[in-house]
PyMOL commands that place a pseudoatom at each C-alpha (Angstrom):
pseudoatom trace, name=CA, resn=UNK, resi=1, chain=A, elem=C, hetatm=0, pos=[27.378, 35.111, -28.389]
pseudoatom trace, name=CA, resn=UNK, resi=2, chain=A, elem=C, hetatm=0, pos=[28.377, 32.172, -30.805]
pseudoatom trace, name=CA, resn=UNK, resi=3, chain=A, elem=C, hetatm=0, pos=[28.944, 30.063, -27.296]
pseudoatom trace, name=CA, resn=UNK, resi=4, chain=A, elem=C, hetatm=0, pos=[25.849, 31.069, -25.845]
pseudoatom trace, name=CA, resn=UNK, resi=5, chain=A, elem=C, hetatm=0, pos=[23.650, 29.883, -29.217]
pseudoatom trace, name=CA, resn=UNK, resi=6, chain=A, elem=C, hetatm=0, pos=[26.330, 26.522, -29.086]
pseudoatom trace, name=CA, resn=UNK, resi=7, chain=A, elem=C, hetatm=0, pos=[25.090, 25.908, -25.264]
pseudoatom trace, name=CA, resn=UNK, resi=8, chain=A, elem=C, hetatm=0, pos=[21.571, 26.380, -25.992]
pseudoatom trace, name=CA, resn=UNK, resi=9, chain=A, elem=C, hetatm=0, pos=[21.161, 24.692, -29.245]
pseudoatom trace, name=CA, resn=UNK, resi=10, chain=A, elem=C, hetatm=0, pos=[22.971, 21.335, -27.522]
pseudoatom trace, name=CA, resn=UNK, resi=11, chain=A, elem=C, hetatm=0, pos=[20.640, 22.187, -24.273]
pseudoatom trace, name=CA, resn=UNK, resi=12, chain=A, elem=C, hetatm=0, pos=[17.515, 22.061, -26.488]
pseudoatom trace, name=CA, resn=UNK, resi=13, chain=A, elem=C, hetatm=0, pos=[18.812, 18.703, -28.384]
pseudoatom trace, name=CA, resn=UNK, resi=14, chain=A, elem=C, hetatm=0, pos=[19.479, 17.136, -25.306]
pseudoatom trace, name=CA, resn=UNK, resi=15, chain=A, elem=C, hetatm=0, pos=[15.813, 18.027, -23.813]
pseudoatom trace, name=CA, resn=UNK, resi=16, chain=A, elem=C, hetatm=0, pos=[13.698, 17.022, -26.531]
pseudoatom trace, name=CA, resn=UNK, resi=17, chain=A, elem=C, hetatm=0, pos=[15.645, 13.670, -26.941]
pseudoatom trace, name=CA, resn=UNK, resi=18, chain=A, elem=C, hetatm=0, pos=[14.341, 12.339, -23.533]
pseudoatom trace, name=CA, resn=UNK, resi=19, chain=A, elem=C, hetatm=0, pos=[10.991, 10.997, -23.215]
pseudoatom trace, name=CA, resn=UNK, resi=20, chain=A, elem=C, hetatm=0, pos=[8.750, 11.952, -20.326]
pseudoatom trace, name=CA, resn=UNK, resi=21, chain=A, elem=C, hetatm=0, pos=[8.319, 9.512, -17.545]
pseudoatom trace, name=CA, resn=UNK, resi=22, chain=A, elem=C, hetatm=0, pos=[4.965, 6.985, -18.464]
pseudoatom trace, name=CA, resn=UNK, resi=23, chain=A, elem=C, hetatm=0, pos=[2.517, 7.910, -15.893]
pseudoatom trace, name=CA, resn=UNK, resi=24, chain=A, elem=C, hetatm=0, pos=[2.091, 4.579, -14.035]
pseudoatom trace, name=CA, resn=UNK, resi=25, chain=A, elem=C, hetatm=0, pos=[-1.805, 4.408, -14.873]
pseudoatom trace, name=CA, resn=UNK, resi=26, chain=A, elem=C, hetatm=0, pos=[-2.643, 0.574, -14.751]
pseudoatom trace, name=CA, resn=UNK, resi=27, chain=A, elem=C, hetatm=0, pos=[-2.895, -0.633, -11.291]
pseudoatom trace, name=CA, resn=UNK, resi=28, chain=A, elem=C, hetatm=0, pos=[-2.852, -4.443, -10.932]
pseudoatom trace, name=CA, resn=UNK, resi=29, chain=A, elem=C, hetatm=0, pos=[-2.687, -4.955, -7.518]
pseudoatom trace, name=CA, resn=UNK, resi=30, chain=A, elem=C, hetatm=0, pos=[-3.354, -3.033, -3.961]
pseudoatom trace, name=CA, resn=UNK, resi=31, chain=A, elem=C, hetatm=0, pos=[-2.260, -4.484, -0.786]
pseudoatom trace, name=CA, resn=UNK, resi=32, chain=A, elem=C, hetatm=0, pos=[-2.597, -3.170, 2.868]
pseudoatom trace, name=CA, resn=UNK, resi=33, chain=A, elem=C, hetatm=0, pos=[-0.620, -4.602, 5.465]
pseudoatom trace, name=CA, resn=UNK, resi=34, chain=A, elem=C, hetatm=0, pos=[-0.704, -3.678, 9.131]
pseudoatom trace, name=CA, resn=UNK, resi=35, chain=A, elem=C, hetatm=0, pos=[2.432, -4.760, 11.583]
pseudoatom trace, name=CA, resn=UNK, resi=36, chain=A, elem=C, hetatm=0, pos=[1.733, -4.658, 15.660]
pseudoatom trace, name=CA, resn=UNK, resi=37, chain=A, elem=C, hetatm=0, pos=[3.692, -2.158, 17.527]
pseudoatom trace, name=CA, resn=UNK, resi=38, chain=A, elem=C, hetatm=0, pos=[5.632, -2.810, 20.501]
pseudoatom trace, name=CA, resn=UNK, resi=39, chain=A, elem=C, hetatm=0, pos=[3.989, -5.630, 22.507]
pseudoatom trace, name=CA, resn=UNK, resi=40, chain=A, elem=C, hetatm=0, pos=[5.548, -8.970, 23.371]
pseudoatom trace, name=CA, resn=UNK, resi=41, chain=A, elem=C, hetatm=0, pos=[7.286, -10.748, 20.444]
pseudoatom trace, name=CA, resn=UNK, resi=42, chain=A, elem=C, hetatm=0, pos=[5.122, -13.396, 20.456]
pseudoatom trace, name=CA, resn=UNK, resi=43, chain=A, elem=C, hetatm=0, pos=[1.954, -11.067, 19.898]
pseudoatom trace, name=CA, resn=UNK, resi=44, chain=A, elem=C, hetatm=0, pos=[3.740, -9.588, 17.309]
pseudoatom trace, name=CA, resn=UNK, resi=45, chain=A, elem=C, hetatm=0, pos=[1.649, -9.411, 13.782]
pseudoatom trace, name=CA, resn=UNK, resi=46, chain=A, elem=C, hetatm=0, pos=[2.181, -9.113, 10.022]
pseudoatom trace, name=CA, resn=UNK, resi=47, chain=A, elem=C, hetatm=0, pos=[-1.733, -9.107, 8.139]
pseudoatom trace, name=CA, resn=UNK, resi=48, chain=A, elem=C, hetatm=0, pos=[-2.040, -8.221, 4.743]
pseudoatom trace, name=CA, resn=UNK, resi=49, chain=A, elem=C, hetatm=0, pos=[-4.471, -7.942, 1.938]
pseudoatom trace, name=CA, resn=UNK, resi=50, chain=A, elem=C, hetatm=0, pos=[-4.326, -8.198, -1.313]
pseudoatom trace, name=CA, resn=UNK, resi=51, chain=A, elem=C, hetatm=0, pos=[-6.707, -7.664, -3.872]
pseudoatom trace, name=CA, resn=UNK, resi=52, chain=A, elem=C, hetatm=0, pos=[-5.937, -8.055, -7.564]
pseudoatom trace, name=CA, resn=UNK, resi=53, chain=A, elem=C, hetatm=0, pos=[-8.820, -7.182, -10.192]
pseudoatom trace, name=CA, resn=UNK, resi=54, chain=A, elem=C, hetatm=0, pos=[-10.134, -10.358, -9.756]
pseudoatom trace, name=CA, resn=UNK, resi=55, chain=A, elem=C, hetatm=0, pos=[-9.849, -11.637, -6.350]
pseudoatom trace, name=CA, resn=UNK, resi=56, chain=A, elem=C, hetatm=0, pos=[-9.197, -10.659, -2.580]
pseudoatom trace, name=CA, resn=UNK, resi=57, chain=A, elem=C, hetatm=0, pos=[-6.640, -12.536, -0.003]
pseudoatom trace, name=CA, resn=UNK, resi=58, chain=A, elem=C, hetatm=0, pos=[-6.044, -12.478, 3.504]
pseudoatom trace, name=CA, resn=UNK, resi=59, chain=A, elem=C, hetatm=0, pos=[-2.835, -13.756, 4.970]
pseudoatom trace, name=CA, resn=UNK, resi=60, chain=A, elem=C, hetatm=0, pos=[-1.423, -12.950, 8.883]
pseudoatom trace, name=CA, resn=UNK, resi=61, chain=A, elem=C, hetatm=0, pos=[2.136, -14.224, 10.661]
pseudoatom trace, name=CA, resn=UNK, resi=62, chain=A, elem=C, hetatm=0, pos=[3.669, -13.494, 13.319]
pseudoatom trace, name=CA, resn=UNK, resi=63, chain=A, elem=C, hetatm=0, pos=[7.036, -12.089, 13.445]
pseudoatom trace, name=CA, resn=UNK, resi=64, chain=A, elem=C, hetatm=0, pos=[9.057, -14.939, 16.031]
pseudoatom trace, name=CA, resn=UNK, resi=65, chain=A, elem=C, hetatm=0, pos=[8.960, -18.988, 15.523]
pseudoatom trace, name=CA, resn=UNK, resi=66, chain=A, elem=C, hetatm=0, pos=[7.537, -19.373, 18.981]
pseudoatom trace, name=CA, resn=UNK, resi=67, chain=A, elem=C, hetatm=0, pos=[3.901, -16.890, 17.497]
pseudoatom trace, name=CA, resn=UNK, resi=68, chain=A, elem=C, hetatm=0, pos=[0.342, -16.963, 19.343]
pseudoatom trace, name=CA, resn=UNK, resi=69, chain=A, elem=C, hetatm=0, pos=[-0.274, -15.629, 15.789]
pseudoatom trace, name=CA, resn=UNK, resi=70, chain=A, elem=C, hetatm=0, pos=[-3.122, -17.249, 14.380]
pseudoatom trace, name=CA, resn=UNK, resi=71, chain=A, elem=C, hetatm=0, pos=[-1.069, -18.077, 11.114]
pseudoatom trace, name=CA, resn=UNK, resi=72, chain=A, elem=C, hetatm=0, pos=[-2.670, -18.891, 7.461]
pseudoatom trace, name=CA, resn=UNK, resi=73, chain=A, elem=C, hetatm=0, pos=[-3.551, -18.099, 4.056]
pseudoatom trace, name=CA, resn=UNK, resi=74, chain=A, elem=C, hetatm=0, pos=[-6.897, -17.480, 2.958]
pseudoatom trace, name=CA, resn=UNK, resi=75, chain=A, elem=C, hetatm=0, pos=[-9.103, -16.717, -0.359]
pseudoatom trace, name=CA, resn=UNK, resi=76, chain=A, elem=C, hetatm=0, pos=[-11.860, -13.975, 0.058]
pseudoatom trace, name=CA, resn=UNK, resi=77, chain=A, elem=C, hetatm=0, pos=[-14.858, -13.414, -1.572]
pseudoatom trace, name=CA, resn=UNK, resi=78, chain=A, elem=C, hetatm=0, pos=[-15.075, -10.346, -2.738]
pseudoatom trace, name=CA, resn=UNK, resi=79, chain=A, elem=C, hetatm=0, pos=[-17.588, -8.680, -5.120]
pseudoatom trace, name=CA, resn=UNK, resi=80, chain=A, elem=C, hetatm=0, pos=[-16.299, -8.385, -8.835]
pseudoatom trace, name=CA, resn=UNK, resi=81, chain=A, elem=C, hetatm=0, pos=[-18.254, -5.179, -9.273]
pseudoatom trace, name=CA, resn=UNK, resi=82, chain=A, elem=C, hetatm=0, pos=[-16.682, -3.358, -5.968]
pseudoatom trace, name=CA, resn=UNK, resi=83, chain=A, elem=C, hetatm=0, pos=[-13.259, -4.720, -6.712]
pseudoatom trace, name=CA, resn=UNK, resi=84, chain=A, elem=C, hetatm=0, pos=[-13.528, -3.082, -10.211]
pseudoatom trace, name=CA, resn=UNK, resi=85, chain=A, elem=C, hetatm=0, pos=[-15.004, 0.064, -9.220]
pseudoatom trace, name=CA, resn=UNK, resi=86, chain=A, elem=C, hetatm=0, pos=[-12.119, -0.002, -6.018]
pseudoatom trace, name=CA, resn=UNK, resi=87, chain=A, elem=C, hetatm=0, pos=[-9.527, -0.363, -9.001]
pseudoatom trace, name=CA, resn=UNK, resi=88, chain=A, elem=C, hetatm=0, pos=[-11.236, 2.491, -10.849]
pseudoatom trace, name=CA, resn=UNK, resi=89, chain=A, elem=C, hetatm=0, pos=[-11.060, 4.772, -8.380]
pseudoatom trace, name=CA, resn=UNK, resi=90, chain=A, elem=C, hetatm=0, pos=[-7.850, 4.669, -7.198]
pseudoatom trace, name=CA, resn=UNK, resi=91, chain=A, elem=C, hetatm=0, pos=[-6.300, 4.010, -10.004]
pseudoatom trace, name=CA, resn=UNK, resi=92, chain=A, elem=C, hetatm=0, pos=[-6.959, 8.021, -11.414]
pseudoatom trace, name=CA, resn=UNK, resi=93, chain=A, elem=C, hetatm=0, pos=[-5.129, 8.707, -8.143]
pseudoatom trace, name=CA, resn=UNK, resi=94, chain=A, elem=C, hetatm=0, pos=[-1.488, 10.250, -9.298]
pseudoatom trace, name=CA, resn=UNK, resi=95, chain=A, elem=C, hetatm=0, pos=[1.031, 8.799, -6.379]
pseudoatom trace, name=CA, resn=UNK, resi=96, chain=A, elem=C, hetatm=0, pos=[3.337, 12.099, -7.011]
pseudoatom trace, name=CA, resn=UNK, resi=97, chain=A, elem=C, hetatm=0, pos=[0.495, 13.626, -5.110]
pseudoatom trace, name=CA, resn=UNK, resi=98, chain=A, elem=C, hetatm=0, pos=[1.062, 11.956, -1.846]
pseudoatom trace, name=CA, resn=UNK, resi=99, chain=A, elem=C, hetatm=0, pos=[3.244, 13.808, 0.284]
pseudoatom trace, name=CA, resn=UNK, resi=100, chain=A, elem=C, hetatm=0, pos=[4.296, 12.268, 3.398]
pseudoatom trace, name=CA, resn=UNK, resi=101, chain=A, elem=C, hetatm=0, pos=[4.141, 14.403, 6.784]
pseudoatom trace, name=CA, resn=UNK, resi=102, chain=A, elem=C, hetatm=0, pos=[6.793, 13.505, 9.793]
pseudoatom trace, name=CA, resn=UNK, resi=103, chain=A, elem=C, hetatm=0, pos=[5.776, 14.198, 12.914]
pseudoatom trace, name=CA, resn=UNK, resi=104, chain=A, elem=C, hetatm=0, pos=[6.938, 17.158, 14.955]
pseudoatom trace, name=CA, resn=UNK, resi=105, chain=A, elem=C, hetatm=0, pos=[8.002, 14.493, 17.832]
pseudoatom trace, name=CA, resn=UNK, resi=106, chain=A, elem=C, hetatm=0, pos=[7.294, 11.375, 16.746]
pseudoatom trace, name=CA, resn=UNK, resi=107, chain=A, elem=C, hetatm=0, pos=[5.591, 8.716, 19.359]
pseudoatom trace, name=CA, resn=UNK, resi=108, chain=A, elem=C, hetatm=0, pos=[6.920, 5.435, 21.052]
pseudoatom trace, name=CA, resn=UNK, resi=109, chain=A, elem=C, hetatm=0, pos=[5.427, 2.645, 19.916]
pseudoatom trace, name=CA, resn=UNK, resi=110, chain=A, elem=C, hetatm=0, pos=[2.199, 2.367, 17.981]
pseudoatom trace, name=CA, resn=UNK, resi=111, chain=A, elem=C, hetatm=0, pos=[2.032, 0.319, 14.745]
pseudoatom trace, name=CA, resn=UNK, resi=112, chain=A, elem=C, hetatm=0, pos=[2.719, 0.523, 10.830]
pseudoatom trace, name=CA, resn=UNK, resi=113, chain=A, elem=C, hetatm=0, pos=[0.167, 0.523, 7.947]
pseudoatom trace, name=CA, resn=UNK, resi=114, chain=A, elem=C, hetatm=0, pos=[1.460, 0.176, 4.314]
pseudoatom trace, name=CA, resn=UNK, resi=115, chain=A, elem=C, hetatm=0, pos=[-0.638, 0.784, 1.275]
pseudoatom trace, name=CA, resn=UNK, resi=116, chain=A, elem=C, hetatm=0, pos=[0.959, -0.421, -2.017]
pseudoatom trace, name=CA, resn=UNK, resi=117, chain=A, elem=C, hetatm=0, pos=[0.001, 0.207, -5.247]
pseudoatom trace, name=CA, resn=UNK, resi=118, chain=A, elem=C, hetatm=0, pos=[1.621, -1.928, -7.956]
pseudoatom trace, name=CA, resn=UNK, resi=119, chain=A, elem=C, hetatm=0, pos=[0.937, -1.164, -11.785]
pseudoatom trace, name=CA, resn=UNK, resi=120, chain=A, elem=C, hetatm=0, pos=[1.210, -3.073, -14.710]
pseudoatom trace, name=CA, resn=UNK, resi=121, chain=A, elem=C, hetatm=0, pos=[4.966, -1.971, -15.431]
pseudoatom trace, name=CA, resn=UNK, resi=122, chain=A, elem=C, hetatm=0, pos=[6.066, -3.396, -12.162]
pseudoatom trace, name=CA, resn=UNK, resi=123, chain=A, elem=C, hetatm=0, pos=[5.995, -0.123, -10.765]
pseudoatom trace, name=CA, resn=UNK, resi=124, chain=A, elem=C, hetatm=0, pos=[5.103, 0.492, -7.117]
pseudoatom trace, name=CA, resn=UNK, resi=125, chain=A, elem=C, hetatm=0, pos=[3.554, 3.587, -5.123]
pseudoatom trace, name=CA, resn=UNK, resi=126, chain=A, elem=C, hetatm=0, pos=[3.663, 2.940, -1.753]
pseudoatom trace, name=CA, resn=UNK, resi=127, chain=A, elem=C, hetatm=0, pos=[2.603, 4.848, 1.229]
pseudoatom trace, name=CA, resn=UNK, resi=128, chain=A, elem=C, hetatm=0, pos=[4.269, 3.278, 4.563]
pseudoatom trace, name=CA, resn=UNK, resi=129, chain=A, elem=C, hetatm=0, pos=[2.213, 4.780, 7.792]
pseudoatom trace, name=CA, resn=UNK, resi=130, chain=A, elem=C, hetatm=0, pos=[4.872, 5.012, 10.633]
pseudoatom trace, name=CA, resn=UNK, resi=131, chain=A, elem=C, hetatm=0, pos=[3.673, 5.963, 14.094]
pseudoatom trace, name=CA, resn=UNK, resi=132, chain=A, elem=C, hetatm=0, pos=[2.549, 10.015, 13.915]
pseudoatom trace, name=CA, resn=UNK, resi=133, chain=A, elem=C, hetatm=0, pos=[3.362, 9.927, 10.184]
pseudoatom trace, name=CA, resn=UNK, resi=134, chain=A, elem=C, hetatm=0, pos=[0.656, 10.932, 7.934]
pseudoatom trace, name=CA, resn=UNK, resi=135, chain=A, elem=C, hetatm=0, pos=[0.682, 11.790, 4.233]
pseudoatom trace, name=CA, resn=UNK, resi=136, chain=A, elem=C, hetatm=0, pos=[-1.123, 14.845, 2.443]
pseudoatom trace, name=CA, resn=UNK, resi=137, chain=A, elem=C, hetatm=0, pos=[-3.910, 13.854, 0.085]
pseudoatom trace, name=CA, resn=UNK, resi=138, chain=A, elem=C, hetatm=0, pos=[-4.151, 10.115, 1.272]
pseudoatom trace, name=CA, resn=UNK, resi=139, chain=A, elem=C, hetatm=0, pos=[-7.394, 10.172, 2.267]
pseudoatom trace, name=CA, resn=UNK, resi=140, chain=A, elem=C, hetatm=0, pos=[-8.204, 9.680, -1.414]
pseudoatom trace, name=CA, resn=UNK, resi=141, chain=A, elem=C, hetatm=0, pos=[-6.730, 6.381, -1.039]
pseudoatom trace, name=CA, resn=UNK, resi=142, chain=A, elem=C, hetatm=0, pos=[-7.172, 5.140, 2.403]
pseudoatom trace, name=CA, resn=UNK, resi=143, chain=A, elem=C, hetatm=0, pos=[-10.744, 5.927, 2.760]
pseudoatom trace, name=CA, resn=UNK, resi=144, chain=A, elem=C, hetatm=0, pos=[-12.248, 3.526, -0.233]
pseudoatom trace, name=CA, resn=UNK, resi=145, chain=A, elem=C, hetatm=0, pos=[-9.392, 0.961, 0.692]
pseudoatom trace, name=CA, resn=UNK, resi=146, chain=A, elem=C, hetatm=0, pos=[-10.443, 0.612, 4.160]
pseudoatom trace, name=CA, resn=UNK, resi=147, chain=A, elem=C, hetatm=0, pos=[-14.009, 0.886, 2.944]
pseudoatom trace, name=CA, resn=UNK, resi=148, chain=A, elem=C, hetatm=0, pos=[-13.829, -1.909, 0.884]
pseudoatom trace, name=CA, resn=UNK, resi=149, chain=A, elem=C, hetatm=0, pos=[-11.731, -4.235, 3.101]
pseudoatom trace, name=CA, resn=UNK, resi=150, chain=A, elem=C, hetatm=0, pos=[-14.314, -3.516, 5.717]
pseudoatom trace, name=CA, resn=UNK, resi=151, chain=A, elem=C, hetatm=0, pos=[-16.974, -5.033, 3.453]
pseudoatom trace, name=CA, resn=UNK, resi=152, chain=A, elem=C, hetatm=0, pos=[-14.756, -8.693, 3.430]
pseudoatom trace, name=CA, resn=UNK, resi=153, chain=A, elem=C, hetatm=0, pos=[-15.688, -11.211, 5.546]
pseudoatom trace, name=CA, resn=UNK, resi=154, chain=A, elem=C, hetatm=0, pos=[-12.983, -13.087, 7.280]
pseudoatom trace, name=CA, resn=UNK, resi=155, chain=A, elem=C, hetatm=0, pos=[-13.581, -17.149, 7.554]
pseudoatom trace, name=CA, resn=UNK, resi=156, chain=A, elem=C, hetatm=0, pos=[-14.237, -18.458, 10.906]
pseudoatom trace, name=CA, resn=UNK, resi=157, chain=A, elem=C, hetatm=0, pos=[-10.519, -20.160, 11.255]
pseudoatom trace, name=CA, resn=UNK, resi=158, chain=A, elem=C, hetatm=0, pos=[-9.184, -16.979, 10.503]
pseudoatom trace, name=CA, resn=UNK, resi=159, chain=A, elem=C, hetatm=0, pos=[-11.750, -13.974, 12.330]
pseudoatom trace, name=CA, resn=UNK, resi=160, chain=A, elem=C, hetatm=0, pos=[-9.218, -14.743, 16.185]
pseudoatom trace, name=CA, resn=UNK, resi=161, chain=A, elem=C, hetatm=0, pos=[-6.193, -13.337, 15.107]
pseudoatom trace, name=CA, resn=UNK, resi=162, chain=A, elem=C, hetatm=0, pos=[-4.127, -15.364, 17.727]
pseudoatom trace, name=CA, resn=UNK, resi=163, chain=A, elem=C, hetatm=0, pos=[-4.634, -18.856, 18.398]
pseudoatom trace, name=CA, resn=UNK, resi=164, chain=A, elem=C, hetatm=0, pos=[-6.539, -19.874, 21.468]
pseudoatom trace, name=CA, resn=UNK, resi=165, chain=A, elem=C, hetatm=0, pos=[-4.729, -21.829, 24.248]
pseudoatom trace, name=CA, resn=UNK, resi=166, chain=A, elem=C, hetatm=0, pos=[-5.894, -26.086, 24.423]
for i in range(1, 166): cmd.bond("trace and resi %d" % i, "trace and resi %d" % (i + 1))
show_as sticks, trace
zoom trace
């Protein structure tokens, strides 16, 4: 018996000396990036977005040095107000609650999406769409993501998103 109080008296020490895990709740920065699937290396894309609290950006590659990719870097306008309320939303979104779903029999080919969340301690949540894969509860992301980057306006030099031949 005197072991048994000895093992849970150190057991209850140990317990209350760790602290609980900060939920990650200030987000800083989402970014959605979309790589091409099996088509001819040269055809082969990286886009991404980026949208911090105060400011939206567009940038595309291509994954070989000899790319049709329309290549660049480019600022965004993007409405203050919808980039806050974005920020808002997902932000109350806890990442634990995204559980990701392989497929049975995964398909050939296809391309990846990857949301990622980064918050103020550094700390990413990041949701990486495979071909097939999906992820329980992500609509609550996705949806007002793909909302919002639907609302941006490419500029003209970068709307083709491979170059177009002389």
């Amino acid at each position: 018996m005197t072991r048994l109080c000895a093992f849970l008296t150190a057991l209850l020490l140990c317990l209350s000396a760790c602290a609980p895990e900060p939920p990650m709740t200030r987000l800083t920065q989402i970014t959605f990036s979309r790589d091409s699937g099996s088509i001819l290396p040269e055809l082969q894309l990286h886009e991404e977005y980026t949208l911090t609290r105060q400011n939206a950006a567009f940038s595309r590659s291509g994954k070989i040095a000899a790319t049709q990719a329309n290549a660049g870097a480019w600022d965004l306008s993007a409405d203050p107000a919808a980039l806050e309320a974005l920020f808002t939303q997902v932000e109350a979104l806890p990442c634990a609650n995204f559980k990701r779903v392989e497929p049975p029999d995964p398909p050939d080919g296809g391309g990846t999406q990857t949301y990622t969340l980064t918050y103020a301690s550094g700390a990413p949540c990041t949701l990486t769409f495979d071909p097939g894969v999906t992820y329980s509860g992500s609509e609550a992301l996705t949806q007002p993501v793909q909302q919002f980057l639907s609302s941006l306006t490419l500029p003209a030099e970068a709307a083709a998103p491979y170059r177009l031949a002389p």
